[in-house]
C-alpha positions as CSV (number, residue, x, y, z in Angstrom):
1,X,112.2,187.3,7.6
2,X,114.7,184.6,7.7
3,X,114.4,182.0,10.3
4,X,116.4,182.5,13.5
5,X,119.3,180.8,13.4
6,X,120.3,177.8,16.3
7,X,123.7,177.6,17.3
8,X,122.8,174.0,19.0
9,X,121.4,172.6,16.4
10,X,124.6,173.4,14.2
11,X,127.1,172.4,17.2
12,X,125.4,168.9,17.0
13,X,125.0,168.6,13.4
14,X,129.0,168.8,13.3
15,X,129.3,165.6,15.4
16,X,129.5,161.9,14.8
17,X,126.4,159.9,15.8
18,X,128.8,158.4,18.5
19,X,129.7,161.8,20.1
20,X,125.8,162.6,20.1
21,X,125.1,159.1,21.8
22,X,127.5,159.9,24.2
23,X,125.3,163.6,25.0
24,X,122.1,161.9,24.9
25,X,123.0,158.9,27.3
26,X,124.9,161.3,30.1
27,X,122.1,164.3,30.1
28,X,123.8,164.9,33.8
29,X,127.3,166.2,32.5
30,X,125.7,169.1,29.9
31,X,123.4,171.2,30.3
32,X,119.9,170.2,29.1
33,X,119.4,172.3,25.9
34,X,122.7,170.6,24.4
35,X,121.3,167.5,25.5
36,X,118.0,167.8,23.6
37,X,119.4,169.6,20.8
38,X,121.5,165.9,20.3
39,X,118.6,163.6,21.0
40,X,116.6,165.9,17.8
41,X,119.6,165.3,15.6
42,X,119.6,161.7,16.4
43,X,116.0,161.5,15.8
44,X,116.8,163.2,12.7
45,X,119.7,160.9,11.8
46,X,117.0,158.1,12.5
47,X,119.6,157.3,15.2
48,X,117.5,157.7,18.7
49,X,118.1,155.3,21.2
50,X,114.9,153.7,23.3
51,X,113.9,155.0,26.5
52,X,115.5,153.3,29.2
53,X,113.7,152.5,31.9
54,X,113.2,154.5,35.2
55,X,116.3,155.4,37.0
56,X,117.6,153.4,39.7
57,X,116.4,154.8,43.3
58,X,118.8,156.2,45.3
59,X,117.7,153.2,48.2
60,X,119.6,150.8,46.5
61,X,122.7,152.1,47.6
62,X,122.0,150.3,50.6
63,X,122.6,146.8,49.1
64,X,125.4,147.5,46.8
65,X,127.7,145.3,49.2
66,X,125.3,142.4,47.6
67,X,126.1,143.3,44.3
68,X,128.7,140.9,42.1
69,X,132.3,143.0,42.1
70,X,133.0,144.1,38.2
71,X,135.7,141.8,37.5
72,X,133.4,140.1,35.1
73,X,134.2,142.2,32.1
74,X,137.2,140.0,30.5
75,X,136.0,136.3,30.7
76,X,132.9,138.1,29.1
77,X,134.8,139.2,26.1
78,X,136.8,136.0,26.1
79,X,133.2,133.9,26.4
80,X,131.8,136.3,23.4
81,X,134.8,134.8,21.6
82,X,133.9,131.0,22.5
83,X,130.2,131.9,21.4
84,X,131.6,132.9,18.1
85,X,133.4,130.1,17.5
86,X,130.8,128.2,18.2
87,X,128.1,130.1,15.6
88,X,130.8,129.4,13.0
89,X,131.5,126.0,13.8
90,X,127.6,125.7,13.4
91,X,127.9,127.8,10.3
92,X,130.3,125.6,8.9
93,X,129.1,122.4,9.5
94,X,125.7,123.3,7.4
95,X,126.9,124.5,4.9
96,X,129.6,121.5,4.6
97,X,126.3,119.8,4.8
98,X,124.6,121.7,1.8
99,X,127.1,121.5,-0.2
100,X,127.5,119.2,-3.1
101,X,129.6,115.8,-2.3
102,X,133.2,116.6,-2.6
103,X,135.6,114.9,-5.5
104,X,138.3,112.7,-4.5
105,X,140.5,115.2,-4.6
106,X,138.8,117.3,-2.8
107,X,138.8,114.7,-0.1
108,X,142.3,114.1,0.1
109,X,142.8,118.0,0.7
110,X,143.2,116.6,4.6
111,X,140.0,117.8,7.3
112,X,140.1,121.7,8.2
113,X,142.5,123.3,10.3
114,X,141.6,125.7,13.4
115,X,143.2,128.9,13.2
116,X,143.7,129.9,16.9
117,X,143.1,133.9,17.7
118,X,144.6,135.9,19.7
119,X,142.6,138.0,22.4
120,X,143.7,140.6,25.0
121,X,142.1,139.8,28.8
122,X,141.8,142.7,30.5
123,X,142.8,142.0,34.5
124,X,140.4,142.6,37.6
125,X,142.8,144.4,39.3
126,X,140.7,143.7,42.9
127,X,144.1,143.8,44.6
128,X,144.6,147.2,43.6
129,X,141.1,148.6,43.8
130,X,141.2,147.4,47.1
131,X,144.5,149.5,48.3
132,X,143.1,152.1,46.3
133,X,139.5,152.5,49.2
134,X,141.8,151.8,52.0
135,X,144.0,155.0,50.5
136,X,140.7,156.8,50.0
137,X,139.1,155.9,53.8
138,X,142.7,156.8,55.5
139,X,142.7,160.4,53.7
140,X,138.9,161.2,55.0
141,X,139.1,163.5,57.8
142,X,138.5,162.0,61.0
143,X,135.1,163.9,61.6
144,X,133.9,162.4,57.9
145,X,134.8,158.5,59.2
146,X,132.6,158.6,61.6
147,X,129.9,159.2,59.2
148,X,129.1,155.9,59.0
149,X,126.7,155.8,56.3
150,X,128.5,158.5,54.4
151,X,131.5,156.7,54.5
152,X,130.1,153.6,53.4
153,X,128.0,155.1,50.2
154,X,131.8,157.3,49.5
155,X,133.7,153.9,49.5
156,X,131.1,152.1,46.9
157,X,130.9,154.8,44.3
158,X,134.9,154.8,44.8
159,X,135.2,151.2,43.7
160,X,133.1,151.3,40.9
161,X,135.3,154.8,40.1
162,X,138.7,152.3,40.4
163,X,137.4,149.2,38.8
164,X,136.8,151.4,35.4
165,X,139.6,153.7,35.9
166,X,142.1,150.8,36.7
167,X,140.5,148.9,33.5
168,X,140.5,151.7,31.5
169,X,144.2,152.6,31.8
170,X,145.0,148.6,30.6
171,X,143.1,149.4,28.0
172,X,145.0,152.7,26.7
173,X,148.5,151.7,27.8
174,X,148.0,148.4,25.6
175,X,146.8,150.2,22.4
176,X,149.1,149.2,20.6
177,X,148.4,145.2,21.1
178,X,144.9,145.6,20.8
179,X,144.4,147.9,17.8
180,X,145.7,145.3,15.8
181,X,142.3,143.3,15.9
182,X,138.7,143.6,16.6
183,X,138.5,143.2,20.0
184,X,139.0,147.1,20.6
185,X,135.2,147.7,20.1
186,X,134.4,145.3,22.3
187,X,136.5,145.9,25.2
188,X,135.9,149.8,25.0
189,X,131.8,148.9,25.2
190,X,132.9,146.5,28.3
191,X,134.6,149.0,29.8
192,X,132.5,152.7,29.3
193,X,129.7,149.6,31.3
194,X,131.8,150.0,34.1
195,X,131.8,153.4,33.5
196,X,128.2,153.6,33.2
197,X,127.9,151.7,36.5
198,X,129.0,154.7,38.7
199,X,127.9,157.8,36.0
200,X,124.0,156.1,36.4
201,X,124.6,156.3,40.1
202,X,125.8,160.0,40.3
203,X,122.9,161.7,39.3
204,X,122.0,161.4,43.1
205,X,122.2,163.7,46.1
206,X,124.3,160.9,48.3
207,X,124.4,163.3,51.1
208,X,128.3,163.0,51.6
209,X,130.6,165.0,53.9
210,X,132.3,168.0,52.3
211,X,135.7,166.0,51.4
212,X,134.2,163.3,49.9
213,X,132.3,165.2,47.7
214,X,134.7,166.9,46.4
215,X,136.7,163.9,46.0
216,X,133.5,162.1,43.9
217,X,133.2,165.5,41.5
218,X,137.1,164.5,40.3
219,X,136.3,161.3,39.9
220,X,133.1,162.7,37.7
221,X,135.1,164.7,35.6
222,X,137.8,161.8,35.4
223,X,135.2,159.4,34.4
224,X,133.1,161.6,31.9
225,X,136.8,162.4,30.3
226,X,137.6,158.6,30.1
227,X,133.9,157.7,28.8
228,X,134.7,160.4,25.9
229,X,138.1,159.2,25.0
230,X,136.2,155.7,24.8
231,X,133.8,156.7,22.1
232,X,136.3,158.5,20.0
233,X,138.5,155.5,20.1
234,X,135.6,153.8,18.8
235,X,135.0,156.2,16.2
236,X,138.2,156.8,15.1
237,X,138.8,153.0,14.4
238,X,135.4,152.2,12.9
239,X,136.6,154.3,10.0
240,X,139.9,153.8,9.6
241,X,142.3,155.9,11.3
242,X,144.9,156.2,13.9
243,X,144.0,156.0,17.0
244,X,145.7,159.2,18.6
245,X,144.8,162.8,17.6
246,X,145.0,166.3,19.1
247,X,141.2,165.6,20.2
248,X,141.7,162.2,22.0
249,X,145.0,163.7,23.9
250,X,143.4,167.0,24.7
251,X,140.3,165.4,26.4
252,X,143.1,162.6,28.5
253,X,145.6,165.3,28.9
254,X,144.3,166.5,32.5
255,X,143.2,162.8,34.0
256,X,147.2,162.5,35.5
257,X,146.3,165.7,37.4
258,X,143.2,164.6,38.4
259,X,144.4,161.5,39.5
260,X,146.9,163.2,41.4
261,X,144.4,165.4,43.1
262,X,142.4,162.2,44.3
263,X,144.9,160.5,45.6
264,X,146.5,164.0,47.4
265,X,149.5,164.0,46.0
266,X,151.4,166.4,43.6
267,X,149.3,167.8,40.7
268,X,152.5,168.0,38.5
269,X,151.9,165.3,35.8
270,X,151.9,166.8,32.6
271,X,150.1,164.5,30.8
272,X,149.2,161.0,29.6
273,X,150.7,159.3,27.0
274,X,148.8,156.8,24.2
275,X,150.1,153.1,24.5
276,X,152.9,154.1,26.4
């Protein structure tokens, strides 16, 4: 008798290693046998990531207010740039000084020249972010606000929700600029950080009032759509190709809507648009 076949092992066999990461490192969006269907076919692929380490408790919520704002991620890219200069200055300078002892004509060739690169800064946004709570608070019913607690854990998983969010639509609308370089891997790793910073945090009963937890389940399914457009971005310019496709705008398609939703206004947005 022929083996039984597995219809989740063949689902996962289909993806890219990234689009398995992506399962295996956000078990709390799928359900579990997808989940360890993609950790076997990374193990198989030789692919696995480590274990992390235990998940943060939900009593640091407490002493988030303590915690550095996320407006760190483009002087990191920017000092990543610095630090390679630096490694190929260093580079440079020994093997200029393993090298044989240049001819006079060599010498007269003039010293080198510093080719300057360009690099795309993402802003903080903190002005925004910040209008963006005080929208949030004022729309909480009055009964939520005075949920003290609740309204204070609601308004720090909403700005790590707007940091990313803001950041990430930068990042999309300026495609165009950036895809011209190398710095796309980079920022879209900076970025699905941020992203990781409120997904890591979710997997926790926050015991919010009724509206604000429906308002933190959009900004789940907003983020896991953003995290996902991320990797195939990723994907999708590691080997070559354009950066759009019917996959990358079917997964961003709904986000306007969302969006919308969050903020209560209209849900009437049809769609985003790629480097718009």
């Amino acid at each position: 008798m022929s083996a039984p076949t597995n219809p989740g092992a063949d689902f996962t066999a289909q993806k890219t290693t990234e689009e398995l990461l992506f399962l295996a490192r956000n078990p709390s969006l799928y359900h579990q046998s997808l989940v360890d269907s993609a950790r076997r076919e990374l193990q198989r692929r030789g692919q696995l990531p480590a274990p992390e380490g235990p998940a943060e408790p939900m009593l640091p919520l407490d002493g988030w207010e303590d915690e550095p704002d996320a407006v760190y991620s483009w002087p990191r890219l920017v000092l990543g740039g610095v630090a390679t200069l630096a490694v190929a200055g260093g580079l440079w300078w020994a093997a200029r000084g393993n090298a044989p002892a240049p001819t006079p004509a060599a010498e007269s060739s003039g010293p080198p020249v510093l080719v300057s690169v360009e690099t795309h800064q993402i802003p903080a946004f903190t002005a925004e972010v910040e209008s963006d709570l005080k929208t949030l608070k004022r729309q909480l019913p009055n009964q939520e606000r005075r949920d003290t607690t609740a309204t204070r854990k609601y308004l720090l998983l909403a700005r790590r929700f707007w940091t990313a969010e803001h950041q990430t639509a930068y990042f999309l609308e300026h495609l165009p600029q950036v895809a011209a370089d190398s710095t796309l891997t980079g920022q879209a790793e900076l970025i699905d950080q941020e992203w990781h910073r409120l997904t890591s945090v979710l997997v926790y009963n926050h015991k919010l009032r009724p509206v604000m937890t429906e308002r933190l389940a959009l900004m789940r399914d907003i983020a896991h759509r953003r995290m996902e457009a991320l990797i195939l971005l990723k994907g999708r310019y590691s080997q070559g190709l354009p950066l759009g496709g019917k996959e990358l705008q079917a997964t961003l398609q709904p986000v306007p809507n969302l969006l919308a939703e969050l903020q209560g206004q209209e849900a009437t947005i049809e769609g985003g648009q790629l480097g718009g």
